[in-house]
Each structure stands twice: as structure tokens, then as C-alpha cells.
N, C-alpha and C positions, 0 to 999 in steps of 0.2 A: 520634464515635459519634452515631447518629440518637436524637433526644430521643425519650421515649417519649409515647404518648397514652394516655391511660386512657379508657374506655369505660363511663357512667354513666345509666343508667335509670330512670326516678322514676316509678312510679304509674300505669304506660303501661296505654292499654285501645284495642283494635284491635276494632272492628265490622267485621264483611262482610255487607251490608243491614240486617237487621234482627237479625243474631244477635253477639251480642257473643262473640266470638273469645278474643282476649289480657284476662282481669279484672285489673288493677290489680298486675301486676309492676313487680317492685324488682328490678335486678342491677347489679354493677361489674363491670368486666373491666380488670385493672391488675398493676403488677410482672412485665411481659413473660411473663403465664404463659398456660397454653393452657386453656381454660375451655369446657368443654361442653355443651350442652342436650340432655338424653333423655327422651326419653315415648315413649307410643305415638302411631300414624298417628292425625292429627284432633287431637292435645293443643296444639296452635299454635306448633310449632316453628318454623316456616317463614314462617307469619303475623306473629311476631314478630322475624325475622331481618329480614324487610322493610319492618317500620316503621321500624327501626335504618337501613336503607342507604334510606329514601324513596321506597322503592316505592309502600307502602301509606303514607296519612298517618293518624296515631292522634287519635280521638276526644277525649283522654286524657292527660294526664301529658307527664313531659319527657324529652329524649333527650340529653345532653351528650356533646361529644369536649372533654377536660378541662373547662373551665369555661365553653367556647361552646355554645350549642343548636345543633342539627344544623339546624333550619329557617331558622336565621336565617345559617349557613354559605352560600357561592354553591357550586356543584353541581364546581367546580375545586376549591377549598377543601377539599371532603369531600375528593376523590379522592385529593389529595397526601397524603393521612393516611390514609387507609383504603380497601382493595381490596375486593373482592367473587367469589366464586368459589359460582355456582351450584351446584344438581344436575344441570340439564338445559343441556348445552354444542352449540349450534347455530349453524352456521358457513354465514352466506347468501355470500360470494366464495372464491374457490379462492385462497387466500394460501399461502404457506409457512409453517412453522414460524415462522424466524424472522423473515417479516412480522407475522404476528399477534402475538407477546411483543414487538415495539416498539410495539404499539398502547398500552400499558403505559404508558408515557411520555407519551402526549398531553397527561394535565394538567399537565406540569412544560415544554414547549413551548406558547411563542407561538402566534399563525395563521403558518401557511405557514414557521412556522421549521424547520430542518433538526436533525435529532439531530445533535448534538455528537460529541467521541469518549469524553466521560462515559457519556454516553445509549448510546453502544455498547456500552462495559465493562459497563456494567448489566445490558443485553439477554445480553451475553455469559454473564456471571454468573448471571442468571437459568436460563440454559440447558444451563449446569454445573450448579449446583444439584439440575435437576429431571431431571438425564441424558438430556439431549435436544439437546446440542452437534451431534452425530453426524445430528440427525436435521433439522438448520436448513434446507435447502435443500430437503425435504420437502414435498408438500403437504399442507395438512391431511387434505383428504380418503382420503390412503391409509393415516391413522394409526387404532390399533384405539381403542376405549374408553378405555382406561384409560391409552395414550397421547396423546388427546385431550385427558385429563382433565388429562395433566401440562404440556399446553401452557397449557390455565386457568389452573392456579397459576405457572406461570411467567412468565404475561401481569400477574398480580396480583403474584408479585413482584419484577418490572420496577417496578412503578409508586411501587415501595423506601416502601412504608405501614408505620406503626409497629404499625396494626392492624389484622388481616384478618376480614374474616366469612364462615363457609362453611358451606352448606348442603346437610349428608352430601356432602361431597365425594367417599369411598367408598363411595357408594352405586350398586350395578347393577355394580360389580367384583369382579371374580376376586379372593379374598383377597393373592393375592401383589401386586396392584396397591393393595386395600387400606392397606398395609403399609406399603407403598414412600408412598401420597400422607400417608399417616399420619406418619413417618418425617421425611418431609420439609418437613410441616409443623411439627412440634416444634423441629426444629433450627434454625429462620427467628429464633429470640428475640427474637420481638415480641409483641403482646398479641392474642391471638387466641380468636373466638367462634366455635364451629362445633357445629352441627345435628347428632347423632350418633343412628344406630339398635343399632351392636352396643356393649351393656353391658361385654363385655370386652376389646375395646378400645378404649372410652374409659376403662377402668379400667389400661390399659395405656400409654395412650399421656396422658393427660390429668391436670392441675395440680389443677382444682376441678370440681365437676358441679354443676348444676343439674337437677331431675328434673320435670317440667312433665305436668300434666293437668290435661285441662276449662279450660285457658286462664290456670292458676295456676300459682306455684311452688309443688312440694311440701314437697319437700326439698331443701338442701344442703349443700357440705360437700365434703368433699377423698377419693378414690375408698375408702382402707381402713376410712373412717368411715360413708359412704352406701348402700355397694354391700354390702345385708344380705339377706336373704331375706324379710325382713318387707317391706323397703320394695318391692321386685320385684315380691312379691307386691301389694299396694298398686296400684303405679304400671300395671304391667300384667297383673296377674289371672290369675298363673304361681307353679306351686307350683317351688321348686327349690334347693341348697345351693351355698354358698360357699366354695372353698377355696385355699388361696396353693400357686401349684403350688411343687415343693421346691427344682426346678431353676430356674427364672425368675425365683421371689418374685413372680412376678405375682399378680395378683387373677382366678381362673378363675370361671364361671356354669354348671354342671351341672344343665339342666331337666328334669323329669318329666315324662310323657308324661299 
């Protein structure tokens, strides 16, 4: 069994010029569970998904994967622990399916070493996983959106990370693509951070939430504890009721116009 990583944030503050972005968050991400970030557009979801994977470097505070800082990690290091799956998936060579999910694997190869038949089963797996077996010999470019979208997480989980970070990954899909990248994120039981816009399902699909504005946490706490109409109200400036539908047991968000 793949050891787990825990994912830990201390006091982080992320500037972009002159405006201070992320103010002084605190979060864990641990016990392979699936953990959320919600706000509205501009609250620094995305600004702070990227101080996490070094995109953006913070001002600010500390980032640990278990007990190492992430800066003081070499850029191989990170990857064998932790994937990354954007919002915006742009593909500059016309590769296949499954060229691009053995790119996956690069940090766990040498220079110029050859995948293994480990490194295959993986690729393989991954492409079961994300129901995209069928579609390997495929180019990228004839696949839609939200098939695109599954060769992303398939490439991140090729790369067999204990923790993934994604940022709305169903975002700009068809709900039934939704669903499916949702679906299949959960079932991966590893420790995972993901950037979410729809309230009901990250209440659907998600372990703990974070609720983030003006570059803060607000709230937290685990979806039938957070996900109240006061905090909604609050977080994004919507009047609306909450109720467990009867058949699901889900957590539904019924807005008012």
C-alpha cells in the first residue's frame, strides 16, 4: 500500500504586485480524505492552489508535504507525491491518449530511461480508472472537453501521488462529465485538494470544506455542518434554503432569485 502524504499550510500570504491576495491561511489535508476549497470568483482559490504546487512563491508562512517544506523539496521530489490537474488543459504536440498519461511517470524515470512493464500497468490502470482504455490510440486533439479533461487526471494518476491538487476540475463541463471527473476523483483514496465552484457537489462528493473570501478562511468543517444558508449567505451574497433530498440523503442548495 502507497504510504500516505499529508498536506500542511501554515500562515501562508500570497501577493500579486501590490495586493495581497491569500491573508494568513491555515489548512491540513490528511487521512486520504477529499477536501475542498469554495468561495466566490476573486476569493483566492486558485492563488492559493498555486502557492501549494510553486507556481506562485508566498510572501508568507509554510507549506509542508509531511514534515519536509515544499521549497526546500527538488521539483522530482514534489512530483512523485503529488500531482496537479488544472482548470485550463492545453495540449502544444498532437500525442495520443496514451502518450500523454505516460507523461505521468516521468518523475519516477531516469534521463532517457525506458518505462518498464510497471510503468505500463500504471499507464494502464490509469486508463481504466478514467475510462479511457478504448480511447489510447486516440489523439488528443479529437477528444471533447470533458474527455480531455479525463486524460488530465489520468496523466496525474499515472504519476501514483498519495496527493492530488485540482483546480475545478469540473469546471466548463457538461454536469454528466462533472460527475464522472468527480466520481473518480473520490474513488482514487488519496489525500486530495480541489478548488470547487458548485456548493452541492462538493457537498456531495467531498470529506471536509474550506469556505475562502477576501483571501481568508471563513469557515470550516465537514459539508452537513458548513453548508447552512447563513454561511452561503455570507460567503457569497445569496439568499437560499437547505435541504437533505429524501432519496440521495444528499445535501441539496435551492437559490432565490
Amino acid at each position: 500500500m502507497k504510504s500516505t502524504t499529508d498536506l500542511r499550510v501554515e500562515n501562508i500570504h500570497v501577493k500579486l504586485g501590490d495586493s495581497l491576495i491569500i491573508d494568513g491561511i491555515d489548512l491540513n489535508v490528511c487521512n486520504n480524505s477529499f477536501t475542498a476549497i469554495l468561495g466566490p470568483n476573486g476569493s483566492g482559490k486558485s492563488t492559493l492552489l498555486k502557492s501549494i504546487y510553486r507556481v506562485l512563491k508566498p510572501c508568507m508562512g509554510y507549506i509542508y508535504l509531511n514534515d519536509r517544506e515544499i521549497p526546500e523539496m527538488t521539483g522530482k521530489e514534489v512530483a512523485k507525491k503529488m500531482s496537479v490537474v488544472s482548470q485550463f488543459q492545453s495540449n502544444s504536440f498532437d500525442y495520443t491518449v496514451e502518450e500523454t498519461v505516460f507523461t505521468g511517470r516521468t518523475p519516477h524515470l531516469k534521463a532517457l530511461e525506458k518505462e518498464s512493464s510497471e510503468d505500463k500497468k500504471i499507464v494502464k490502470d490509469a486508463l481504466i480508472k478514467t475510462g479511457l482504455l478504448e480511447y489510447k490510440d486516440r489523439s488528443i486533439a479529437t477528444l471533447s472537453g470533458g474527455e480531455k479533461q479525463r486524460v488530465a487526471l489520468a496523466r496525474a494518476i499515472a504519476q501514483n501521488p498519495s496527493i492530488m491538487i485540482l483546480d475545478e476540475p469540473s469546471n466548463h463541463l457538461d454536469i454528466k462529465y462533472q460527475i464522472e471527473i468527480l466520481s473518480i476523483i473520490k474513488k482514487l483514496n488519496i489525500n486530495i485538494l480541489a478548488a470547487l465552484h458548485d456548493v452541492s457537489l462538493a457537498a456531495m462528493f467531498c470529506d471536509y470544506i474550506f469556505f475562502i473570501k477576501g483571501g481568508k478562511i471563513r469557515y470550516q468543517g465537514i459539508p452537513k455542518d458548513i453548508i447552512t444558508k447563513e454561511i452561503l449567505k455570507d460567503i457569497y451574497g445569496v439568499d437560499c434554503e437547505i435541504f437533505v433530498h429524501p432519496d440521495t440523503n444528499n445535501i441539496c442548495v435551492s437559490y432565490y432569485k
